[in-house]
NUPARO-523960 format. One record per residue (C-alpha): y, x, z; residue in three letters. Coordinates in steps of 0.02 Angstrom, whole numbers, m for minus. Layout:
N
- py;px;pz;code
- Y;X;Z;ALA $
...
END
This chain:
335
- py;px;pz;code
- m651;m1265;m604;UNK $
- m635;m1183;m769;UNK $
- m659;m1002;m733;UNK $
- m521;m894;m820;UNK $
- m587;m707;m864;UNK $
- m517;m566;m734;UNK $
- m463;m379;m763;UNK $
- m511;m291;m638;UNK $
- m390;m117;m621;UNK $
- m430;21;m518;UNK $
- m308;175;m531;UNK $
- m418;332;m478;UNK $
- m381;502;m457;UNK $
- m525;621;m360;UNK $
- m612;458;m277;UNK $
- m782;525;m282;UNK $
- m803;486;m110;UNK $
- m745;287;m133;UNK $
- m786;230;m297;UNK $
- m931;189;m306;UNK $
- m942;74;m154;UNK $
- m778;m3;m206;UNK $
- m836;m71;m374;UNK $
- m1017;m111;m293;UNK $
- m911;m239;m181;UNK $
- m819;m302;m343;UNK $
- m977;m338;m429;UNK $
- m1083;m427;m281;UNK $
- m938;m571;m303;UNK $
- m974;m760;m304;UNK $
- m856;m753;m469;UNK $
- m953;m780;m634;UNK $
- m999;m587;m689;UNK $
- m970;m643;m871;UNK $
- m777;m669;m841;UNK $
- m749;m504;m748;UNK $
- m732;m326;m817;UNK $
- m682;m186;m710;UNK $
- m567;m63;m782;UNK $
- m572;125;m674;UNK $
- m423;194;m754;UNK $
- m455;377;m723;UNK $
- m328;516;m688;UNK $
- m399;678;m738;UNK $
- m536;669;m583;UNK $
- m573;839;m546;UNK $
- m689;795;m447;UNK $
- m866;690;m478;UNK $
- m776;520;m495;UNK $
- m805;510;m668;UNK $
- m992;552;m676;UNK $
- m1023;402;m523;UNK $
- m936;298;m654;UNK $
- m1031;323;m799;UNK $
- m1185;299;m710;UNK $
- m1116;136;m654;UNK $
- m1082;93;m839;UNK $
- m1261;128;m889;UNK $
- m1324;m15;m792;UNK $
- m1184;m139;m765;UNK $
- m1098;m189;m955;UNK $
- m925;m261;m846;UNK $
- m888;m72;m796;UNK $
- m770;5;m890;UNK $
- m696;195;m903;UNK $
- m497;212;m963;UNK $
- m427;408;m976;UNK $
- m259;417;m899;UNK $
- m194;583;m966;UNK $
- m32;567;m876;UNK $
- m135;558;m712;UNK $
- m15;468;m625;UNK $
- m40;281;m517;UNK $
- 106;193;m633;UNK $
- 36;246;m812;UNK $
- m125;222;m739;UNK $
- m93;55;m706;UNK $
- 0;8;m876;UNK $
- m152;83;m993;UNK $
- m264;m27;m881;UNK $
- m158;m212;m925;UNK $
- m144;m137;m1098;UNK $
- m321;m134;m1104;UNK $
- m364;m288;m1032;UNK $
- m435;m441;m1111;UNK $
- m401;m547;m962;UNK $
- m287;m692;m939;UNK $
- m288;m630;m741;UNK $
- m252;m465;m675;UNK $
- m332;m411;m505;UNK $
- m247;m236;m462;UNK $
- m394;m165;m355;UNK $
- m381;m6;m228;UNK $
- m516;149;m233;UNK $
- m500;159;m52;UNK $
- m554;m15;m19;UNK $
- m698;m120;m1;UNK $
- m695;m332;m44;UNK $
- m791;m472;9;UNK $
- m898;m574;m108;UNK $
- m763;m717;m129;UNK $
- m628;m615;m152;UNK $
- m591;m641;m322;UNK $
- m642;m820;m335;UNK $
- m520;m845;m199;UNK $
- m366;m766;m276;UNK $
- m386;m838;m437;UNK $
- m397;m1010;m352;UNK $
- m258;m992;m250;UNK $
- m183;m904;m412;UNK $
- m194;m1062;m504;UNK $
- m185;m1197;m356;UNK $
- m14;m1142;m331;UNK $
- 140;m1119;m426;UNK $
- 137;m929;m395;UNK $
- 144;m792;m513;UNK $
- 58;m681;m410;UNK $
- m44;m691;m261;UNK $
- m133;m572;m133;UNK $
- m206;m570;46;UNK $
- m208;m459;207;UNK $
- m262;m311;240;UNK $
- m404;m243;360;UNK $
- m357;m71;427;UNK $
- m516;21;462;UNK $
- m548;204;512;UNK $
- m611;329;377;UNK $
- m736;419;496;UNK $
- m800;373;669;UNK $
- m674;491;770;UNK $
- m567;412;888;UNK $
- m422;495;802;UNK $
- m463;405;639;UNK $
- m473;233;754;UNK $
- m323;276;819;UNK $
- m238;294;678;UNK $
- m306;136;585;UNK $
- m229;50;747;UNK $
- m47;99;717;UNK $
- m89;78;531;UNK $
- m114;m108;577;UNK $
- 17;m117;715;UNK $
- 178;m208;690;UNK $
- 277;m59;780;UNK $
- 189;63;654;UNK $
- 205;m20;511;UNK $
- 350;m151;529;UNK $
- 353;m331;465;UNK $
- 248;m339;304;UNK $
- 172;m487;303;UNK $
- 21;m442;237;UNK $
- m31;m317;399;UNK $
- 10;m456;530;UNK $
- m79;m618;582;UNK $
- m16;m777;482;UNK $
- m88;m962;490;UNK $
- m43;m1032;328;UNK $
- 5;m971;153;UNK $
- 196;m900;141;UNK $
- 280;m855;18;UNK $
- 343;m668;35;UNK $
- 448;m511;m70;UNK $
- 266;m401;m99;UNK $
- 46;m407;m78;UNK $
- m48;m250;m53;UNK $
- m168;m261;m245;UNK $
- m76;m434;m301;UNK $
- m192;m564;m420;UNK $
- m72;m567;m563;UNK $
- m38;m698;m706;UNK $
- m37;m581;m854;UNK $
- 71;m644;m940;UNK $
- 204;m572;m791;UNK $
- 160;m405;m868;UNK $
- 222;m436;m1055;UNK $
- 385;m520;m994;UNK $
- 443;m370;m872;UNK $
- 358;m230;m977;UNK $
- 230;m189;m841;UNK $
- 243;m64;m687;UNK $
- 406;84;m695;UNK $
- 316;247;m720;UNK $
- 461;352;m666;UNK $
- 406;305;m504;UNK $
- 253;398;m425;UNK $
- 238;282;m282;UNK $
- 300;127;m242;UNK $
- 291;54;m413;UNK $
- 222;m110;m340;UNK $
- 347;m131;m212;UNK $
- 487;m122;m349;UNK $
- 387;m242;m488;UNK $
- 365;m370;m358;UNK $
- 553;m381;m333;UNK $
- 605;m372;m500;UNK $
- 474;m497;m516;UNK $
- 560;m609;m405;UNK $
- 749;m563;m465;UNK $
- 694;m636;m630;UNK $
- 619;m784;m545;UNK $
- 432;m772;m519;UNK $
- 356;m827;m336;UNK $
- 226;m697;m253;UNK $
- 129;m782;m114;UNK $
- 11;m713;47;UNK $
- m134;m807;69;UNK $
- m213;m784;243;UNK $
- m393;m818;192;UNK $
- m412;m675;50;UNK $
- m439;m519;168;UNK $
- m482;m354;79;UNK $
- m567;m188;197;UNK $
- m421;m32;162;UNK $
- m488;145;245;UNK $
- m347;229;318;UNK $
- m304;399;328;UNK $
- m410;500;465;UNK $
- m299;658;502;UNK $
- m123;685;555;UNK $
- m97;812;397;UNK $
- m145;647;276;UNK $
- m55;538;375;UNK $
- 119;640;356;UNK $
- 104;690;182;UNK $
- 60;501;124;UNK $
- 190;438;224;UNK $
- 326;564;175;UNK $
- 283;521;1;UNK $
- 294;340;38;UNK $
- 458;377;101;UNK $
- 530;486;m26;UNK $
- 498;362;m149;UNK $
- 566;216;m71;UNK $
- 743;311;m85;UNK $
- 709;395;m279;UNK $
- 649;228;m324;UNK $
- 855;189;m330;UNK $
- 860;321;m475;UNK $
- 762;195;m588;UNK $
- 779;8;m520;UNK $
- 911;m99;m434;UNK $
- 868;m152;m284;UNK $
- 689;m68;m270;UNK $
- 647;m107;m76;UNK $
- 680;m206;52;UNK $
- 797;m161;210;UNK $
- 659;m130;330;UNK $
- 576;m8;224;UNK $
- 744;98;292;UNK $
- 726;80;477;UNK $
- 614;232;503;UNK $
- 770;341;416;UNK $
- 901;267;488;UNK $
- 784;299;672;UNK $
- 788;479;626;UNK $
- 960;484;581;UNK $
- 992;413;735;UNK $
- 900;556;849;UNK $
- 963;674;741;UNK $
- 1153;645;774;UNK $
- 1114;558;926;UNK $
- 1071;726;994;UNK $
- 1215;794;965;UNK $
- 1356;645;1005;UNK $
- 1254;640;1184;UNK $
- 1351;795;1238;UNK $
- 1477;638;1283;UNK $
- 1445;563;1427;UNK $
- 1495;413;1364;UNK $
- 1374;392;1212;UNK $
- 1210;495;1334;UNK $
- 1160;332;1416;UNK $
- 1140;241;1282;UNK $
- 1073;379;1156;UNK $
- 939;400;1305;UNK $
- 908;226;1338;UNK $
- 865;197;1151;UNK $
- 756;366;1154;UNK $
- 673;307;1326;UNK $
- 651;127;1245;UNK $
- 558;198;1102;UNK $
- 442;301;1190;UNK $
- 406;164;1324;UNK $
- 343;44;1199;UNK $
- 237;202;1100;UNK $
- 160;212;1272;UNK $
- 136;15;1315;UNK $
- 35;14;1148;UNK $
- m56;202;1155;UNK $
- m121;117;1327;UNK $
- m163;m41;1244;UNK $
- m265;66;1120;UNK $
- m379;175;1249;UNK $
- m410;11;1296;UNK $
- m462;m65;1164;UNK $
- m580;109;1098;UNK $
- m653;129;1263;UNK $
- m582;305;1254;UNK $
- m441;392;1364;UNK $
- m402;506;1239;UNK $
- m358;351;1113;UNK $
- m201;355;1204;UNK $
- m134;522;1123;UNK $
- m203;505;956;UNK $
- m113;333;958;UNK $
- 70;398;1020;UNK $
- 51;550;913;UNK $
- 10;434;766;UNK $
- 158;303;807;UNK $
- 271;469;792;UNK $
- 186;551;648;UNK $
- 203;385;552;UNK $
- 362;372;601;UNK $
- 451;529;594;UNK $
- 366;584;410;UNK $
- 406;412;332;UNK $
- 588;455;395;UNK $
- 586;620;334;UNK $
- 534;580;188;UNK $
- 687;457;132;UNK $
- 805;572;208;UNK $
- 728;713;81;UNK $
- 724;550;m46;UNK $
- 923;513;m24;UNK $
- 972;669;m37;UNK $
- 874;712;m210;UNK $
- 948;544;m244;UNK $
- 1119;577;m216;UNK $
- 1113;749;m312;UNK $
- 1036;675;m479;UNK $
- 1165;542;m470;UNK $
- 1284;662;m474;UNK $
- 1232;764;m628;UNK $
- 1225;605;m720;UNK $
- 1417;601;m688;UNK $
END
């Protein structure tokens, strides 16, 4: 195999406490070290992340350190492919860890197959050792808490799919649609990938390229990342046609739903089913939350977990309600 040379990209912003152990599992890789260089794109780190980096630099000649003054993910992620001297682009995450064959075994399946981009699944794991963090990384990997992405469930071959979690990219991808949107502040990747495949590029999930991803071990995280998320899905219309894909509106049109449902079940005839919808919901939160305690060998599993399935819920929901709105009102003034 003739071994192409990879970019590595990390957008960071205050990941001090990840960094370093993220690009010491990039490095310990089975791929030739000559044909890597990792690029930490940094945001204005106000905390030590630059400092670990440097050190890093001193000793390993493949580490690199880009400013990003705009701070951002999306510019972030544009100065690092404008950078690069790669004819592969591996978009890397702070938070994560990788196994030694993980980028031999995207550019392989990069190149075996007739994709433009390719990526793996994702590994939920708690952030500390509470049994609120494991609960969390549970519903984080849970089809209920998460929906269908392909990447977060169990598949047995490769499929081809609308989005990867840190896709393996062709690079030349990145000088035909001009690179990431950096009007967006999250959900950038969600809306290349589609335009990607609107303009006729394949994106594929490979089941044997599994990365580590530390979730979020606090409810306050949780809802503000996830309210975010969910802001963005709906501003992301501002910028891009088409941005998202339907489910990523389920957990809005849910809250919507309790919302008004509330108030139509004063009718008798609409309370059954409003409460048989609401009961419905809450039985399977509770089928799974028991699943959970479980599973941690821990009774009180089973609140972290419902709590979690309604904090994920609920602030992702939130969040594109806020989203549409704020939407809907710059639309306007562009009349």
């Amino acid at each position: 195999m003739k071994f192409p040379k990879v970019s590595v990209i990390i957008p960071a912003r205050n990941e001090e406490k990840f960094i370093e152990e993220c690009i010491r599992s990039l490095m310990n890789t089975s791929y030739p070290e000559e044909k890597i260089e990792i690029l930490v794109v940094d945001g204005v780190s106000e905390d030590g992340t630059r400092s670990v980096v440097e050190k890093m630099m001193e000793k390993n000649k493949c580490v690199k350190l880009i400013e990003n003054l705009k701070k951002r993910k999306s510019p972030g992620l544009n100065i690092g492919i404008k950078h690069a001297a790669g004819d592969v682009i591996l978009i890397a995450d702070a938070h994560s860890t990788y196994p030694k064959d993980y980028i031999l075994k995207n550019v392989q399946n990069l190149l075996n197959s007739d994709a433009h981009c390719v990526g793996g699944m994702i590994n939920v794991k708690p952030r500390s050792d509470t049994v609120k963090a494991k609960a969390i990384a549970y519903v984080l990997s849970h089809p209920f808490g998460t929906g269908g992405a392909k990447y977060r469930l169990k598949i047995e071959k490769p499929e081809y799919v609308d989005t990867v979690p840190f896709g393996c990219y062709r690079k030349e991808v990145f000088d035909k649609l001009e690179g990431f949107n950096e009007n967006l502040h999250r959900n950038m990747d969600i809306e290349f990938n589609l335009r990607m495949i609107r303009n006729g590029y394949k994106i594929k999930l490979f089941p044997d390229i599994v990365i580590d991803y530390y979730a979020r071990d606090n409810y306050r995280d949780l809802w503000n990342n996830n309210f975010a998320n969910g802001y963005w899905v709906m501003m992301s219309n501002l910028y891009s046609k088409r941005p998202f894909s339907l489910r990523h509106t389920v957990p809005m049109a849910f809250l919507i739903f309790l919302v008004f449902g509330a108030m139509l079940s004063i009718f008798s005839i609409f309370f059954t089913f409003y409460l048989s919808i609401v009961g419905l919901y809450i039985a399977i939160g509770c089928y799974l939350s028991v699943k959970a305690a479980f599973r941690l060998k821990f009774a009180e599993a089973f609140f972290h977990t419902l709590f979690s399935f309604w904090v994920l819920h609920l602030s992702y929901g939130a969040g594109s309600v806020c989203g549409a709105i704020k939407l809907l009102s710059e639309k306007l003034k562009r009349r």
